[in-house]
C-alpha positions in Angstrom: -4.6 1.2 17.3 -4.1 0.0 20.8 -6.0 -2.2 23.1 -5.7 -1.7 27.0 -7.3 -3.7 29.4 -7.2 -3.3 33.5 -8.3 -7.4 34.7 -9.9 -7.3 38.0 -7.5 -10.2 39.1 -4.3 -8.3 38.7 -2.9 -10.9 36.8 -0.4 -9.7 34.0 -1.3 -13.3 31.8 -3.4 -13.0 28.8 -6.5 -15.4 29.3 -7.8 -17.3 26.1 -11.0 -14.7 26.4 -7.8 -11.6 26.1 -6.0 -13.7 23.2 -9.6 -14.2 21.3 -10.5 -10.9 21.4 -7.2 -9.6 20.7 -6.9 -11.9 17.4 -10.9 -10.6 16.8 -10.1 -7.0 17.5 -6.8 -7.3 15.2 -8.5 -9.1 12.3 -11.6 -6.3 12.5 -9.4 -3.4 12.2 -7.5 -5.5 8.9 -10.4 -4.7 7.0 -10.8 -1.2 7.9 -7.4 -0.5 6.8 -6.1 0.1 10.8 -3.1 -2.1 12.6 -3.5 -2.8 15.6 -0.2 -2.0 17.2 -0.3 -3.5 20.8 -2.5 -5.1 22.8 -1.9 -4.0 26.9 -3.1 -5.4 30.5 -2.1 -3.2 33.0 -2.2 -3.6 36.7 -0.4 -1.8 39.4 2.0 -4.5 39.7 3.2 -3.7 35.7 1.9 -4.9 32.7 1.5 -7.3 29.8 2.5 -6.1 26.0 0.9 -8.9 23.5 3.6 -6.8 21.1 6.4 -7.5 23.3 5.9 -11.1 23.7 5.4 -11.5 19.8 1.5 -12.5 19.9 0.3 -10.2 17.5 
C-alpha cells in the first residue's frame, strides 16, 4: 500500500500530524496482513518519500 499526500503549503517536510498518521496508517494495515510500502508528499516543486529517508 501507498500513502500520497499533496500539503497545501508545498512543503516537502513530513509534519508530526504526516509522521502520526503515517505510523497509524502503517500499524492499521499490520493487522490486516497489508505493508505499507511508502508514504509520499508531493508538490510541484518534487516530493518527500518516508521510504527513502528510512521512516517507515
Amino acid at each position: 500500500m501507498y500513502g500520497i499526500c499533496d500539503p497545501t503549503l508545498r512543503n516537502l517536510r513530513p509534519s508530526e500530524a504526516d509522521k502520526k498518521l503515517t505510523q497509524k496508517v502503517k500499524e492499521g494495515g499490520t493487522l490486516l496482513d497489508i505493508k505499507l510500502l511508502d508514504h509520499l508528499i508531493v508538490t510541484d516543486t518534487g516530493y518527500y518519500s518516508f521510504a527513502d529517508e528510512g521512516e517507515l
